[in-house]
DRENNUTOR-526289 format. One record per residue: x, y, z of N, C-alpha, C in turn. Coordinates in steps of 0.05 Angstrom, whole numbers, padded with zeros to 5 digits, always signed. Example, Ala and Ser with C-alpha at 12.3 -4.5 7.8 and 13.67 -1.06 7.14 Angstrom:
<sites>
+00264-00114+00156+00246-00090+00156+00264-00066+00156+00257-00045+00142+00273-00021+00143+00258+00001+00157
</sites>
This chain:
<sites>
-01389-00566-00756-01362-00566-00767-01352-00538-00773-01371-00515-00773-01365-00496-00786-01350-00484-00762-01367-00490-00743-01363-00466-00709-01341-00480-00703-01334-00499-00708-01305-00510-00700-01286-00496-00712-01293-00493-00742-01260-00481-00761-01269-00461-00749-01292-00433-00745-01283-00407-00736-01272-00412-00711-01267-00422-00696-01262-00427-00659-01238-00430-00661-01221-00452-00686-01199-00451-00688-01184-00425-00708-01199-00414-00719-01186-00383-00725-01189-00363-00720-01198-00360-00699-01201-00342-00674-01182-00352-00652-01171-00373-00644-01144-00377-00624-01127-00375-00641-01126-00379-00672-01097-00370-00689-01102-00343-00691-01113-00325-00693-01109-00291-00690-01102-00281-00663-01118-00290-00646-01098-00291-00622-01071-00297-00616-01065-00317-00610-01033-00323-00613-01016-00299-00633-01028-00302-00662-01019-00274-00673-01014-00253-00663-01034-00246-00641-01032-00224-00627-01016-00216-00609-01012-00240-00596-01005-00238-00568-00968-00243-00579-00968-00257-00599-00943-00254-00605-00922-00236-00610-00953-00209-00629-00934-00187-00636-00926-00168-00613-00941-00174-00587-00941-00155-00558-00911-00161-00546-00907-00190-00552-00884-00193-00537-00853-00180-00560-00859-00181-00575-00836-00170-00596-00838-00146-00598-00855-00124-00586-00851-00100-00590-00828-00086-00572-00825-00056-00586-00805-00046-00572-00805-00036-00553-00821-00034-00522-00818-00022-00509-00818-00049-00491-00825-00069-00503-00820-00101-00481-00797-00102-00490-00788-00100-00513-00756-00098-00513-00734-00090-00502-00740-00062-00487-00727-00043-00477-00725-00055-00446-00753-00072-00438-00751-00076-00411-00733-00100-00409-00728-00121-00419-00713-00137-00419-00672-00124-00411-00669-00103-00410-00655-00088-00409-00646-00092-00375-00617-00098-00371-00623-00093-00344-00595-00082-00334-00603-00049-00316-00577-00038-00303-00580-00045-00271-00552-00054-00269-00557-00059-00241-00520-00057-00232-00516-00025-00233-00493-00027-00212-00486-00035-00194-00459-00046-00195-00448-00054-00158-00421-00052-00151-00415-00047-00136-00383-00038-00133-00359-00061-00133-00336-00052-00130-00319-00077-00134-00298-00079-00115-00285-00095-00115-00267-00096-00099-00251-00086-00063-00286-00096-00058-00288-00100-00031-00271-00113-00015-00244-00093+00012-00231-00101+00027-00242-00092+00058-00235-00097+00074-00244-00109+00096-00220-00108+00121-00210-00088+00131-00191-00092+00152-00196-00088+00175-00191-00092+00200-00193-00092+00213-00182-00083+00243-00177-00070+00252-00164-00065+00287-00178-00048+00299-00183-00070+00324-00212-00069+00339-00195-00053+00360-00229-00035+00359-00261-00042+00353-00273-00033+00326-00249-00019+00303-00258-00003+00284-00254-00026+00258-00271-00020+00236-00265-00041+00214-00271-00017+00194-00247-00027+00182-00244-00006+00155-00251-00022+00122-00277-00007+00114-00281-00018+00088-00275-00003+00065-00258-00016+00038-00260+00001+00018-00261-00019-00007-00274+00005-00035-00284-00009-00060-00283+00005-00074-00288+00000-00087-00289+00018-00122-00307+00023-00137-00319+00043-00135-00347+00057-00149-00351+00045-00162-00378+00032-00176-00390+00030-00202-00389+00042-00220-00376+00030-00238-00369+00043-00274-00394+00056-00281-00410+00048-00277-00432+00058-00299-00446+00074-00283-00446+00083-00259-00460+00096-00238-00454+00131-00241-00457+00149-00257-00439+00177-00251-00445+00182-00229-00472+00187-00219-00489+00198-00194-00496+00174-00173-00505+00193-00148-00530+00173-00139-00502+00162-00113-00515+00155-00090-00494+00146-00065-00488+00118-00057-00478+00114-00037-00474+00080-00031-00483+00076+00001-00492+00056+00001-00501+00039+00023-00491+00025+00037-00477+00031+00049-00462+00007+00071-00478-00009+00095-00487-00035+00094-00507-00046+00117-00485-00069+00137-00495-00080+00148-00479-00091+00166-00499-00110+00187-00485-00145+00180-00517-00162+00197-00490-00180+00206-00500-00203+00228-00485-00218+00239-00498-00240+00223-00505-00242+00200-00515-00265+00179-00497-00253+00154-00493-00282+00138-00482-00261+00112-00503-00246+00092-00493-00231+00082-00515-00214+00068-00525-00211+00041-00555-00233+00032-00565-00229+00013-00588-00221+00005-00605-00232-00024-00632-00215-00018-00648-00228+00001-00646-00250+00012-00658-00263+00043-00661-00253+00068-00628-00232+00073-00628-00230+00090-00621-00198+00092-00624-00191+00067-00612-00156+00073-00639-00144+00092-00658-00146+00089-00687-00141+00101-00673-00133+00131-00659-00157+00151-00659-00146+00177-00624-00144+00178-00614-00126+00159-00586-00116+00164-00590-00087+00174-00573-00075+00191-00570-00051+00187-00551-00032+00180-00568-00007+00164-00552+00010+00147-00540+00031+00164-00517+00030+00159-00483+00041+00182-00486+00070+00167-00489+00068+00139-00478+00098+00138-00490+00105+00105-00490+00124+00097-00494+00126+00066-00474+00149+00056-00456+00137+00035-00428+00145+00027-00436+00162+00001-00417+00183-00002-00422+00200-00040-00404+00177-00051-00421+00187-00078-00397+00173-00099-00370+00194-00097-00345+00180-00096-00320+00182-00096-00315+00178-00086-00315+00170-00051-00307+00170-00035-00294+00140-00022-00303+00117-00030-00298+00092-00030-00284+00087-00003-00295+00089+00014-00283+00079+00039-00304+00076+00062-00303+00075+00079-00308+00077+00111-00305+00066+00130-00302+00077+00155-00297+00071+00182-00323+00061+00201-00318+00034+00207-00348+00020+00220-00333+00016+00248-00352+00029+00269-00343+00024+00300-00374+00005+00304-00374-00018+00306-00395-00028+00327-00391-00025+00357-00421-00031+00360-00418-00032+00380-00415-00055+00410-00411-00066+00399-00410-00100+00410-00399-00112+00399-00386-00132+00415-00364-00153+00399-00379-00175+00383-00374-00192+00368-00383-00210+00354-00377-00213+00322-00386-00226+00311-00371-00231+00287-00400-00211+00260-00389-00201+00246-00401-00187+00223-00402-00194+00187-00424-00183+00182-00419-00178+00148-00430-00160+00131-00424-00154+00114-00416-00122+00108-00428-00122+00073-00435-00102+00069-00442-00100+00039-00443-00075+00034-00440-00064+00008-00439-00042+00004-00461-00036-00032-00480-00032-00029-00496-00027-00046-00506+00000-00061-00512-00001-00078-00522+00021-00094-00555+00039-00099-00547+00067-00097-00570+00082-00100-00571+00103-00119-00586+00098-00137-00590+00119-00148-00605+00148-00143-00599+00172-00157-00616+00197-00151-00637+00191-00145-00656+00175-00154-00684+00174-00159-00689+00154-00135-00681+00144-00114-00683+00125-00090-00686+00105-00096-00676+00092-00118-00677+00062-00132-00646+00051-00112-00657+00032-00096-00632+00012-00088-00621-00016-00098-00605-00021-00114-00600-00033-00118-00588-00065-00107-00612-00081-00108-00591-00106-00093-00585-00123-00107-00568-00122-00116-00546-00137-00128-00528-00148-00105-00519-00178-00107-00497-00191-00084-00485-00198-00096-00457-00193-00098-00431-00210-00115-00412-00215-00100-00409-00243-00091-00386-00247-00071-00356-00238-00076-00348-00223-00055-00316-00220-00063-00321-00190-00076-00338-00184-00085-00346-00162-00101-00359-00129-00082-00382-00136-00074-00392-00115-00056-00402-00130-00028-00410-00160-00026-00412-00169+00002-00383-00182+00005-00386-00187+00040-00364-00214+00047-00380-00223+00048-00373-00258+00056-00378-00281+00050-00366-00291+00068-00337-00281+00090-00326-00290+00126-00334-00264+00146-00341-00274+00158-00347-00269+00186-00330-00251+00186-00332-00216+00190-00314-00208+00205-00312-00200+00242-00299-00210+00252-00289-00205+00283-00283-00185+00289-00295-00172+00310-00287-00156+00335-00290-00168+00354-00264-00169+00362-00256-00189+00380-00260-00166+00414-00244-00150+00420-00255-00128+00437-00251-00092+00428-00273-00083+00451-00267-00060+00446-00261-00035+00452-00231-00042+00477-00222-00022+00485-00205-00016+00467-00195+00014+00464-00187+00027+00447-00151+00020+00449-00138+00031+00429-00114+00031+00436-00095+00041+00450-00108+00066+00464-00096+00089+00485-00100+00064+00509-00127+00046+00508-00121+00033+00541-00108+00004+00541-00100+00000+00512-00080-00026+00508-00049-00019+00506-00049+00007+00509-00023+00012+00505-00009+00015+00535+00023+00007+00529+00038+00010+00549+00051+00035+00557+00051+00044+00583+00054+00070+00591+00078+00063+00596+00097+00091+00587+00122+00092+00595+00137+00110+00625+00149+00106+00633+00153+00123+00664+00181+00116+00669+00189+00132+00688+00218+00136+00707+00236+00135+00689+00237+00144+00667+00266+00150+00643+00283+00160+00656+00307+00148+00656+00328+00166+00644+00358+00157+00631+00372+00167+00626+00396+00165+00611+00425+00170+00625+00444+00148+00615+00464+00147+00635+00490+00151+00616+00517+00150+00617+00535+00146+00604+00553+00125+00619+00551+00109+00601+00571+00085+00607+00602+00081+00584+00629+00078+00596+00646+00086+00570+00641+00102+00547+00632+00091+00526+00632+00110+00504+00602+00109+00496+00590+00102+00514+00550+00090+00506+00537+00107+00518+00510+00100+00517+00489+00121+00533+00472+00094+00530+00468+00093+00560+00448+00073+00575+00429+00089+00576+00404+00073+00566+00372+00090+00566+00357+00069+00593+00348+00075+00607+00337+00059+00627+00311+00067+00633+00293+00046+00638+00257+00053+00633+00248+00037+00637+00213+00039+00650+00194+00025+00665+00174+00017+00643+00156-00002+00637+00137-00003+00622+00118-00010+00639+00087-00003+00634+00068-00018+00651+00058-00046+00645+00058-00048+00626+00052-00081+00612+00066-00091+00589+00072-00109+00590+00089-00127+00573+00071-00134+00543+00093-00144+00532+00069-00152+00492+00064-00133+00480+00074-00112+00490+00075-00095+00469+00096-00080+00449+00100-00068+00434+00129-00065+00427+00130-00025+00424+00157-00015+00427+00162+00007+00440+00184+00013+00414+00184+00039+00415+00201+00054+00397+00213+00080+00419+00246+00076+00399+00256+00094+00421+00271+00121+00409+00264+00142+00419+00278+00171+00390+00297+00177+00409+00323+00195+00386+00344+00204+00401+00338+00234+00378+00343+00264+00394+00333+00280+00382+00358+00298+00396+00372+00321+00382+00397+00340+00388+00373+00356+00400+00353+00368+00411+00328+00383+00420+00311+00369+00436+00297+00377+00459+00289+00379+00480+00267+00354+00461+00249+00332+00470+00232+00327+00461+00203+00348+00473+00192+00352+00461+00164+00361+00479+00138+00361+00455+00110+00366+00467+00094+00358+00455+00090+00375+00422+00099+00396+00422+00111+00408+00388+00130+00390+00374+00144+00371+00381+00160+00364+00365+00153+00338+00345+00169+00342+00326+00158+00324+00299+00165+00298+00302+00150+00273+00311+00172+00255+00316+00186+00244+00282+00185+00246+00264+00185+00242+00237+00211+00264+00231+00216+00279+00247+00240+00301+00244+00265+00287+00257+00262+00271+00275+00284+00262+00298+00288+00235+00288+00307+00214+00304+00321+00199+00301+00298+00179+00318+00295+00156+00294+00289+00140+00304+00312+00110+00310+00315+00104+00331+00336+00090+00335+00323+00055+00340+00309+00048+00345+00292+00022+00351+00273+00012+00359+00261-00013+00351+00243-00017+00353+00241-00052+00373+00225-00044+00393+00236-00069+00411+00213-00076+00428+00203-00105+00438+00187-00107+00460+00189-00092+00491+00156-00094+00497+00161-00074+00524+00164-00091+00539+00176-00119+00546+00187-00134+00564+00221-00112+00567+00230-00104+00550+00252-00096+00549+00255-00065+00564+00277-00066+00585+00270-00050+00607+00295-00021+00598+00318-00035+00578+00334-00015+00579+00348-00014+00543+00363+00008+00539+00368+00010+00513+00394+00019+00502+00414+00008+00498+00447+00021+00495+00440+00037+00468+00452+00060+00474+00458+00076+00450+00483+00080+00442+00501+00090+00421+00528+00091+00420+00520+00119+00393+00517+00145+00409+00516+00173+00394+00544+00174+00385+00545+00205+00362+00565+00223+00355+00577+00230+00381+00601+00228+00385+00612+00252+00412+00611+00270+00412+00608+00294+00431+00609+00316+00428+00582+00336+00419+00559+00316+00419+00544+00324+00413+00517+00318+00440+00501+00333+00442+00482+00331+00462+00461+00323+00455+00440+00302+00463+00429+00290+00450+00402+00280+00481+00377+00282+00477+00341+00277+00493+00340+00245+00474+00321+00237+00496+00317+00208+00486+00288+00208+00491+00270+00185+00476+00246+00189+00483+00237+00159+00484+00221+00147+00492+00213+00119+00482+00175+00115+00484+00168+00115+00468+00142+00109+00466+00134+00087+00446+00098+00069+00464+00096+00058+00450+00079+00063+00416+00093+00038+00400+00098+00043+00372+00064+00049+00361+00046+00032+00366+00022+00042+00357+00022+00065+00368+00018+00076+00391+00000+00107+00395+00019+00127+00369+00052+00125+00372+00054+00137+00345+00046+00135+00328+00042+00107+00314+00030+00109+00290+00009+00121+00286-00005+00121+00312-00040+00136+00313-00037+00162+00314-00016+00179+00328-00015+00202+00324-00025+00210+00355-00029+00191+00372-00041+00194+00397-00020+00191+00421+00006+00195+00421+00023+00199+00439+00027+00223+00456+00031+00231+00483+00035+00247+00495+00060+00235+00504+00070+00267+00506+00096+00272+00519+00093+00276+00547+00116+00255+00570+00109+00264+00589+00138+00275+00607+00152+00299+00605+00178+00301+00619+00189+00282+00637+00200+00265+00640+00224+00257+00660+00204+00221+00665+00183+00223+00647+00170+00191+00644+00173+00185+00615+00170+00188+00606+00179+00176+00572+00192+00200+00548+00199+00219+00564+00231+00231+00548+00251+00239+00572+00272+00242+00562+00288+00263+00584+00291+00289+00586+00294+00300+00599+00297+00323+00600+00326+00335+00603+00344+00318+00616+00368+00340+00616+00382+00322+00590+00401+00339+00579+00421+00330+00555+00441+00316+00567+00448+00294+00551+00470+00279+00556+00485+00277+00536+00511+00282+00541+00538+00291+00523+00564+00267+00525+00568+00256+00512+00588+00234+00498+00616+00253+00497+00630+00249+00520+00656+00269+00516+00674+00258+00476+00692+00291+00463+00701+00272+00442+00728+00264+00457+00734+00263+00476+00753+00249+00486+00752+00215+00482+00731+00224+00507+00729+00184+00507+00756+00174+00508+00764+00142+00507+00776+00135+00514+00800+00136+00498+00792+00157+00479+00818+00147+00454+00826+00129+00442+00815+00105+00445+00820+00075+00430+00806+00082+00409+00812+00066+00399+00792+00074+00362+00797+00034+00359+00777+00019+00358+00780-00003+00351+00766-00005+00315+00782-00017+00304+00770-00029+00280+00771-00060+00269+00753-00071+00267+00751-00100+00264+00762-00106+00226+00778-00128+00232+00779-00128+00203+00764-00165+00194+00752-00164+00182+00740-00198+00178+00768-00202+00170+00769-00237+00177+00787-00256+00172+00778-00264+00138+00804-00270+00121+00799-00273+00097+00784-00301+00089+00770-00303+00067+00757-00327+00063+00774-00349+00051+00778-00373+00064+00799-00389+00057+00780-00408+00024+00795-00407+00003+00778-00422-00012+00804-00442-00026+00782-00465-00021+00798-00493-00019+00804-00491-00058+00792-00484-00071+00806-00494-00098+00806-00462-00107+00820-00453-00120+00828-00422-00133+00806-00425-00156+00795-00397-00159+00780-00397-00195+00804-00400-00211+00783-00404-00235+00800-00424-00262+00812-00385-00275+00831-00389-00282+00838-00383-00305+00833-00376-00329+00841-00349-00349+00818-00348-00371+00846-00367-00385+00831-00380-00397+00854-00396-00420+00841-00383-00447+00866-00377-00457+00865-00355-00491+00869-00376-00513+00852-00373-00541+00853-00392-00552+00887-00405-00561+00898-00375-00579+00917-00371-00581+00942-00348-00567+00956-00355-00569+00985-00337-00555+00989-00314-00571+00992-00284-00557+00999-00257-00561+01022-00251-00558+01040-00242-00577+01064-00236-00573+01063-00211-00559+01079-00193-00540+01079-00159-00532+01088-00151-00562+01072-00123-00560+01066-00109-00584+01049-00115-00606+01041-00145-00607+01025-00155-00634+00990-00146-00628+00980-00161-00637+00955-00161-00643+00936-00186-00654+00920-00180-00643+00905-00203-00652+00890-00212-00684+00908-00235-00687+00887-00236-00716+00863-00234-00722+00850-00226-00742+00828-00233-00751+00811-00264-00755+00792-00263-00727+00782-00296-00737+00797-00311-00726+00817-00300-00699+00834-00326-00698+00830-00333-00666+00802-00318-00655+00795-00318-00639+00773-00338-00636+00763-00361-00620+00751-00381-00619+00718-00370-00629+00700-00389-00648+00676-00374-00642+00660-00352-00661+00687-00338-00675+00685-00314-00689+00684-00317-00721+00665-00307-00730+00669-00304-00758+00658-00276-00778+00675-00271-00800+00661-00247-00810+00634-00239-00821+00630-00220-00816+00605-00211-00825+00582-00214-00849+00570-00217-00854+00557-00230-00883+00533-00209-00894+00531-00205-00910+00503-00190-00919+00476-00207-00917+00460-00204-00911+00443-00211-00915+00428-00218-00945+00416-00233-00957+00402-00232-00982+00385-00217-00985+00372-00205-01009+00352-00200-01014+00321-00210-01000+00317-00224-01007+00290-00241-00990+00294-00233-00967+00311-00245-00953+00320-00242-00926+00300-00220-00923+00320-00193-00922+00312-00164-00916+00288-00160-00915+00269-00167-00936+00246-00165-00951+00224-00181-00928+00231-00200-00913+00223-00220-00890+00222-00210-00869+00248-00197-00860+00251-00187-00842+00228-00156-00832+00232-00140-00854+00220-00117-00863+00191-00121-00852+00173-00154-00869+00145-00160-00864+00145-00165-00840+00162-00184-00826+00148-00185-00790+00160-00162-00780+00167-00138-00789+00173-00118-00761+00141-00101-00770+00139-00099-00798+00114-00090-00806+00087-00099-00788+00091-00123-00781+00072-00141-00769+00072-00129-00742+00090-00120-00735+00088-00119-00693+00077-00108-00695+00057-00108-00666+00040-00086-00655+00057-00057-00649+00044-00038-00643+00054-00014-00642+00057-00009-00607+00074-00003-00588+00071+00009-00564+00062+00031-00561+00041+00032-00548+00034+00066-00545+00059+00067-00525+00070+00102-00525+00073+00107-00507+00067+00110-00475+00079+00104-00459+00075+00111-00431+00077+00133-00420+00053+00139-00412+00040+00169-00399+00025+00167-00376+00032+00166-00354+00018+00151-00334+00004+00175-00317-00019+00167-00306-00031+00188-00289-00022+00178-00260-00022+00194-00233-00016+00192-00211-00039+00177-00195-00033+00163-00186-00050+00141-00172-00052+00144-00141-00081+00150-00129-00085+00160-00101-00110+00140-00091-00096+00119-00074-00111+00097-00061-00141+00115-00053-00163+00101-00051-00184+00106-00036-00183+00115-00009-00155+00102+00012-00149+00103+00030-00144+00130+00040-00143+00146+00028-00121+00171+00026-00135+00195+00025-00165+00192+00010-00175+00208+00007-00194+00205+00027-00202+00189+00050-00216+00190+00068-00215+00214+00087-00195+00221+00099-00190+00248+00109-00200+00244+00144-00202+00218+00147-00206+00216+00176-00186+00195+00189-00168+00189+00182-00145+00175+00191-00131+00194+00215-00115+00174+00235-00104+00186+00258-00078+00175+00250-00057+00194+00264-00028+00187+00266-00012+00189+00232+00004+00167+00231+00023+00158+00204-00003+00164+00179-00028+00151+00191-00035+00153+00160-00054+00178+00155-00061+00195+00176-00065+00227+00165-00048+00227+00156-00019+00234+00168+00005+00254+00158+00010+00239+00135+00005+00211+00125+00012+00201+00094-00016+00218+00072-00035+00212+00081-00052+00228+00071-00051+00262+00066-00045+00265+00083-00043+00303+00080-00018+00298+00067-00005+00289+00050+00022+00291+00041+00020+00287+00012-00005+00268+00012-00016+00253-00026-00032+00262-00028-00053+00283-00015-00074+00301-00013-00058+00336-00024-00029+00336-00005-00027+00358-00016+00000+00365-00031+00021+00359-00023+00044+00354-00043+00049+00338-00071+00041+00315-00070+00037+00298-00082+00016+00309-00106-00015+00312-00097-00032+00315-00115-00022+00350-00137-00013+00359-00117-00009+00387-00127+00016+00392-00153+00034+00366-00165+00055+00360-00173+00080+00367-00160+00083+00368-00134+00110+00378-00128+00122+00352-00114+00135+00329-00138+00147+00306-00131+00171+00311-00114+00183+00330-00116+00211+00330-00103+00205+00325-00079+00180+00352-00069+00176+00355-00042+00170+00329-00029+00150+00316-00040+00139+00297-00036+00155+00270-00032+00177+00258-00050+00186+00256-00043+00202+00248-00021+00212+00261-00016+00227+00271+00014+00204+00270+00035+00179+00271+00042+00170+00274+00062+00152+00243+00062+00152+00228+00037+00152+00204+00036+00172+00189+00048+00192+00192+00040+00218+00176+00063+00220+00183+00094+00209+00210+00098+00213+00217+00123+00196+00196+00136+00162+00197+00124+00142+00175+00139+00150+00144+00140+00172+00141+00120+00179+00108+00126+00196+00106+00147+00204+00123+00161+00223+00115+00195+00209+00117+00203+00175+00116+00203+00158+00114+00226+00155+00080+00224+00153+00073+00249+00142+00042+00263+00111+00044+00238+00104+00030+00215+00091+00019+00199+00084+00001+00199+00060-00003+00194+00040-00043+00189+00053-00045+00156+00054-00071+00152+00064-00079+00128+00045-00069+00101+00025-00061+00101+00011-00057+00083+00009-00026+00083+00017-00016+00111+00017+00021+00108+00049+00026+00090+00067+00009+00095+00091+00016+00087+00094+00014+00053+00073-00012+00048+00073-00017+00016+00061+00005-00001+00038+00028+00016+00028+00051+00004+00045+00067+00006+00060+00077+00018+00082+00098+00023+00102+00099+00004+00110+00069-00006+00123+00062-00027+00112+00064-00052+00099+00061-00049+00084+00069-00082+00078+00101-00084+00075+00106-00068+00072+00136-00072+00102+00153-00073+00118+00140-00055+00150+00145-00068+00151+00142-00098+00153+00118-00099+00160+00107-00129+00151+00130-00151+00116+00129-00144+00114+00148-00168+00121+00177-00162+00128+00181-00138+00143+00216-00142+00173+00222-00157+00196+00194-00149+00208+00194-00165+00217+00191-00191+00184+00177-00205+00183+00173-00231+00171+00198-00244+00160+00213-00237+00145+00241-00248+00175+00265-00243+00198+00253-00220+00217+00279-00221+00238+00266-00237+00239+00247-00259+00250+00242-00272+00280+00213-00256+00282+00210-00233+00292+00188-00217+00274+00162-00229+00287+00145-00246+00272+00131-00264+00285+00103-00256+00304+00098-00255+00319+00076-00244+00315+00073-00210+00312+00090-00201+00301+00091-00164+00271+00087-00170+00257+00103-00185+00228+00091-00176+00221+00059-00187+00239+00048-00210+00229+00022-00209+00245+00012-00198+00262+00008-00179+00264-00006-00154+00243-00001-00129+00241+00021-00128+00216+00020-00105+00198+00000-00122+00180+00004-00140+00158-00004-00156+00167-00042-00152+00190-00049-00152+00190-00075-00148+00189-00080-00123+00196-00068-00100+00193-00079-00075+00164-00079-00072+00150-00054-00084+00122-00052-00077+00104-00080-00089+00118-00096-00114+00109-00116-00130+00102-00127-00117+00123-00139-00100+00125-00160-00080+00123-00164-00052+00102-00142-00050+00087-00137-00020+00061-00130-00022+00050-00135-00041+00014-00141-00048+00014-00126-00058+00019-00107-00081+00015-00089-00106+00016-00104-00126+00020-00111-00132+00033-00125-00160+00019-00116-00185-00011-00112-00178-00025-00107-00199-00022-00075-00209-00023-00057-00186-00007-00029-00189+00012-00020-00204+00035-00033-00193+00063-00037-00196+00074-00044-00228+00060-00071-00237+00071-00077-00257+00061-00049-00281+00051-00040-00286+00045-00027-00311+00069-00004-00304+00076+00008-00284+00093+00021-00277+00121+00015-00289+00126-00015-00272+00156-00026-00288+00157-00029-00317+00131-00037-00333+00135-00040-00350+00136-00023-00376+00124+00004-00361+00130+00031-00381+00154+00041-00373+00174+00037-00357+00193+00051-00348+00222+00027-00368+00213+00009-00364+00229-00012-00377+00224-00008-00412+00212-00009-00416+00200+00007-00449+00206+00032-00463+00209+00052-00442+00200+00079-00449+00230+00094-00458
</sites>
């Protein structure tokens, strides 16, 4: 009986023991767990290139990112046979993925610290996708694009007939009218952009200033946007000037609309009471109206406690906001020159300039989502040069073309402030 009670107080000092191991502080500390991962993983696409961007990890100062890439979606099951595309610095939140073969992909973007600790962490929506992305093919856009040839320019009455060959149809074509020779120095962002139209479409009426001499150009609208257009004399610009006499025919037509016939007339203001000429209106004798009253004591005293009660507005002091997109620095066409513009005007404070060379980039042929960044970067140049009523109109178009989350803190310090 005895070796029994010591047997049983010898497994109660144990347990004692083993209890106080788990409650100490350095098992404490391990229970602890950092595990950065980035956020707001987008995913675009125009093949053969797919553009990824995200948002650094808060808690990460140092240490780079991992971009892998498997035709499975990607977790800790399957990151093993993904392969790693590229390894990014912190700040940089972007990149450009060319595969090399068509087929469908998925993408993740993971964390490393200084010390070669990788972090796998998977958060859908977050740092992996979770759809298939497609590359569908992968010739480039220089060999999907339609070649332009045999230009030229005619005068018909008071017009200028643009006449032109395309090589393949489905595509759509932009056409410049420029007072200067077009050639491969010239800005197309400086000249007149006049329309935007399918390359089934073989010809183009213009109706210029008279008296003025005027080169035509027509190229298709992606290679501009890419920045990859060549000029080719007497195939997709012209070369000699064509001049709109100010003669012309001397008619001057002006259309006037027909008036709107409306079947019942608006009403009438009816006045409560009748004004004699010279009089005036009584006091109170106007429908509605009564005199003014003091307030009570209490009252005031009520009033006084809920304004006491409101929260306080901080002021609005906003910092300048520069997409991830922007700071990549390997974009072709519209979105270098938007970049070199929020890279260097922009970032440097010179809103005016900026500005102005923001509107110039919106007469370029734009994807709906390049045009919504352009606008926001308007918006806030006009709001930093003091144009406060123009930038929250831009700031609302930008609302309501996939900003919204941007946008609103904008309207709503400008509406406040």
């Amino acid at each position: 009986m005895k070796k029994i009670l010591w047997v049983i107080a010898g497994l109660t000092f144990l347990s004692v023991l083993n209890a106080q191991e788990t409650v100490t502080p350095q098992a404490a500390e391990r229970t602890d767990v950092f595990a950065p991962f980035v956020s707001r993983l987008r995913v675009a696409v125009r093949d053969p290139q797919v553009r990824l961007t995200w948002r650094d990890a808060t808690d990460l100062e140092s240490g780079t990112y991992e971009v892998f890439r498997h035709t499975q979606e990607i977790n800790k099951d399957t990151i093993g046979g993904a392969e790693l595309v590229a390894t990014v610095e912190t700040g940089t939140e972007t990149y450009l993925d060319t595969p090399l073969q068509e087929g469908d992909y998925y993408y993740a973007v993971l964390a490393r610290s200084t010390g070669g600790e990788l972090y796998q962490i998977f958060v859908p929506f977050r740092n992996v996708t979770i759809r298939a992305i497609t590359v569908q093919q992968l010739e480039t856009e220089e060999d999907l694009a339609a070649s332009i040839y045999d230009i030229e320019a005619q005068i018909q009455d008071e017009t200028v007939i643009v006449r032109f060959d395309a090589s393949r149809n489905g595509r759509d074509l932009v056409v410049y009218r420029s007072a200067a020779p077009i050639t491969a120095e010239t800005d197309l962002t400086s000249i007149t952009l006049l329309d935007q139209f399918t390359s089934s479409t073989r010809r183009f009426v213009d109706t210029p200033v008279p008296g003025v001499s005027y080169y035509y150009g027509v190229f298709d609208s992606v290679l501009v946007q890419n920045g990859s257009y060549t000029v080719s004399p007497d195939e997709n610009v012209t070369t000699t000037p064509i001049l709109v006499s100010v003669m012309g025919t001397g008619t001057i037509r002006v259309e006037i609309p027909a008036a709107n016939a409306r079947k019942t007339p608006l009403p009438f203001i009816q006045l409560a009471s009748g004004i004699r000429p010279g009089g005036s209106v009584a006091p109170g004798s106007a429908a509605g109206t009564r005199n003014a009253e003091p307030v009570t004591l209490a009252t005031r005293e009520a009033i006084a406690s809920l304004i006491s009660l409101a929260p306080t507005v901080p002021p609005f002091s906003p910092n300048p906001v520069i997409f991830p997109e922007e700071r990549a620095g390997d974009q072709e066409g519209a979105a270098r020159t938007l970049s070199q513009v929020v890279m260097g005007d922009f970032t440097a404070g010179r809103y005016v300039d900026s500005a102005s060379l923001f509107r110039s980039i919106l007469t370029l042929p734009l994807s709906r989502t390049m045009e919504t960044r352009v606008r926001f970067y308007l918006a806030q140049s006009l709001y930093f040069s003091g144009e406060r009523e123009n930038a929250f109109l831009e700031f609302l178009l930008v609302s309501r073309s996939g900003l919204y989350e941007e946008a609103k803190p904008w309207m709503d310090g400008i509406l406040t402030g």
